[in-house]
N, C-alpha and C positions, 0 to 999 in steps of 0.2 A: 461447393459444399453440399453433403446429402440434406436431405430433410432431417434424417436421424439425428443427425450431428449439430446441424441448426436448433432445434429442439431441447438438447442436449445443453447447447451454450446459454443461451435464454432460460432454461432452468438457472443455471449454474451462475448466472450474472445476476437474478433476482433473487435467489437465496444469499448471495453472499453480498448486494448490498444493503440485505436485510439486519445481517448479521453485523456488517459493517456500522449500519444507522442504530444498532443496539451499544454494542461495546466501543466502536471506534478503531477498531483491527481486526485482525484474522479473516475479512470478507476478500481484502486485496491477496493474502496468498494462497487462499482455496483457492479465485479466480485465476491468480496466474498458473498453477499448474495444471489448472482443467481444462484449461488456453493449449497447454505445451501437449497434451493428448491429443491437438487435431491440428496445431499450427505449427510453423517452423518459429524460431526463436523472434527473430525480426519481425513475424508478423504479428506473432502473441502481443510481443510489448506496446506495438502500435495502437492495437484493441483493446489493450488491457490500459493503452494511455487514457483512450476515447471511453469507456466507457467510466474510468477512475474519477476523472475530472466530471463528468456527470454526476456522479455518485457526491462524489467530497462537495461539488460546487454545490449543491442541494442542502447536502448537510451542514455544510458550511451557510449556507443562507437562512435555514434554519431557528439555528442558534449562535447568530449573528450576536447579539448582543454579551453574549457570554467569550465570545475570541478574545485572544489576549494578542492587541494590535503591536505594540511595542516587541513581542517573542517574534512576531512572527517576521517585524522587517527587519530585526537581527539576522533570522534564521535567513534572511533573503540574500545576506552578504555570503557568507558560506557556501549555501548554493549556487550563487554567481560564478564562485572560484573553482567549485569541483566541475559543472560545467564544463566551465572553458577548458579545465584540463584534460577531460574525458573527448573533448572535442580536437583537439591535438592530438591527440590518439586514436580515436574511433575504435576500442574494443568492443568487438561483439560475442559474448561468452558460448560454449555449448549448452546442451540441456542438461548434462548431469553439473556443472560449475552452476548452472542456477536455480537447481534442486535441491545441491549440498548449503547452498549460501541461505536457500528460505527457510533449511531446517534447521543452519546454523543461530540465527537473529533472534529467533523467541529466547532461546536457553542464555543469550549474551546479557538477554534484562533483566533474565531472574535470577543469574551468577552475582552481576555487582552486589555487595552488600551497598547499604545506604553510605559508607563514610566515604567509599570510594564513586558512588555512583554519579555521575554527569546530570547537571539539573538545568533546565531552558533560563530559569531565573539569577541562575547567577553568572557573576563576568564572563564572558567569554563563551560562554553556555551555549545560546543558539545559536551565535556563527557555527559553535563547533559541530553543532546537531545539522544544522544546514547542509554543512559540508558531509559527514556522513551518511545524513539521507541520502542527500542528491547522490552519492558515489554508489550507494547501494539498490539506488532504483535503476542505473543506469547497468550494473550489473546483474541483477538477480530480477529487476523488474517491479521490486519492491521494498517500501523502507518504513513501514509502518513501525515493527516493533524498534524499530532504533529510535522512532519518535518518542514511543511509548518509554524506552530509559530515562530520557528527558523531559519530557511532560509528567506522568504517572506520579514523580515523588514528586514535583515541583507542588507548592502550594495552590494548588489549584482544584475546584471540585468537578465533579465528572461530566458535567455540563459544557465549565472552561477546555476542558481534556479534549472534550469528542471536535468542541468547537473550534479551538484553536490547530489541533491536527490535523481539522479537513480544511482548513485554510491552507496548514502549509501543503498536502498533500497535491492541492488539486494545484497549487504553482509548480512543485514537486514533478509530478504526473505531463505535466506542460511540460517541463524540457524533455522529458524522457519522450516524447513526444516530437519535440522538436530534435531531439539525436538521432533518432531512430527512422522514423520517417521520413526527416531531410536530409540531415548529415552521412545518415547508415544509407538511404534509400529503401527502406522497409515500406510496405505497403498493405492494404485490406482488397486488393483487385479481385483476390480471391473467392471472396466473403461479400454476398451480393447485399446491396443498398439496403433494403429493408430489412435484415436481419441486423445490419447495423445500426440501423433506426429502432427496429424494436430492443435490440438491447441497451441503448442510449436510456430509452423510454421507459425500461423495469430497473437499470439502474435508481433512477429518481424515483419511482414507485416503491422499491426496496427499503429504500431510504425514509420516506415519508412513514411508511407503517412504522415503523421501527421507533419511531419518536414518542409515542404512548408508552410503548414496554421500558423505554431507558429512563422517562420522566417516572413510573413506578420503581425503580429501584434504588436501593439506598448506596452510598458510598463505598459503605462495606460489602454490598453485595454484588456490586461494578466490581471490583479488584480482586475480589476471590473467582469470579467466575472466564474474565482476564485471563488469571493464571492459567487455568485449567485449559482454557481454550490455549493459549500459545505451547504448552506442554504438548498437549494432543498432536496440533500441527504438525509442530517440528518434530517430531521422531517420524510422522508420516512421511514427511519430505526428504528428511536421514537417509530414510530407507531406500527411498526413489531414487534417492542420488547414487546413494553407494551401488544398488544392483545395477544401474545404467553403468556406473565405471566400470565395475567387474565384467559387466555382458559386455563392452562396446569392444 
């Protein structure tokens, strides 16, 4: 890996789990498509496991006391089962199937109206969320805004939201993790040691700043600025997808 590109990723790992430790999304799919501009698919998700689980596990430590323990070892049953079923298969997607999928996610949370939307709080809620995370980080690399369908309307204030998602994210992050790298054979051989380290290292730094600017903001000002962020995103990523199909 050049130095340019080194550089490049360490920007791009500490911005977005800056971004991450303010709102609670959109820092994992900036990251994984800034991954796909210099790695192959197996490798990104590898890095993007290692540096995720840094990120969330921080955030998650955090604001510990705000998780919602009971969501999250539902959420843990779900993800058990998509798992295992991903692991009897072993898909490993292209770049434009995991371009169109991070552009597709945002727009899926802000379609539901409320009457039909999936909540973490009620029956059945976070197995179900489990399950769709886990199937969607092991495709696309990431499952953030499908958490966010489920968490966001749930009775919960923005504090429980950030807290409780980087709980499940970084167990989340862990299997993709263990697919990818073990089961796939995906590897960072490429991507020398200390770059790895330093981006481990600005992951949590990202994160850490970012706890002042979420603690100033109001409830209402968490979920308006949410939206606009997953909006932006996903049409970026739309667009990444669809010109990759047309070009390839």
């Amino acid at each position: 890996m050049s130095f340019g590109a080194a550089a490049a990723l360490a920007v791009a790992v500490f911005a977005t789990s800056f971004l991450s430790g303010i709102f609670g999304l959109a820092g994992g799919l900036v990251l994984m498509g800034a991954l796909l501009l210099f790695l192959p698919v197996t490798t990104a998700m590898v890095l993007h496991a290692l540096t995720q689980m840094a990120s969330n596990g921080s955030r998650a430590f955090l604001w510990r006391a705000h998780a919602d323990g009971g969501i999250f070892a539902r959420y843990m049953i779900g993800a058990a089962v998509a798992f295992a079923l991903f692991a009897a298969v072993r898909y490993v997607p292209d770049q434009a199937t995991v371009f169109i999928a991070l552009g597709i996610l945002p727009f899926v949370g802000l379609a539901l109206p409320d009457s039909l939307a999936p909540r973490a709080d009620r029956r059945f809620g976070s197995e179900i969320c489990g399950f769709i995370s886990t199937a969607l980080q092991l495709v696309s690399g990431v499952s953030g805004p499908a958490l966010d369908i489920f968490l966001v309307r749930s009775p919960l204030d923005r504090r429980a939201v950030v807290a409780t998602k980087a709980l499940c994210q970084v167990a989340t992050h862990a299997l993709k993790f263990a697919y990818f790298g073990v089961l796939i054979g995906g590897s960072v051989d490429a991507i020398p040691l200390p770059v790895i380290a330093l981006a481990i290292g600005l992951a949590v730094l990202g994160t850490n700043l970012a706890k002042t600017i979420l603690e100033r903001l109001s409830d209402v000002q968490f979920r308006r600025w949410m939206k606009g962020l997953m909006i932006a995103i996903g049409l970026f990523y739309l667009t990444q997808g669809v010109y990759l199909y047309v070009t390839q």
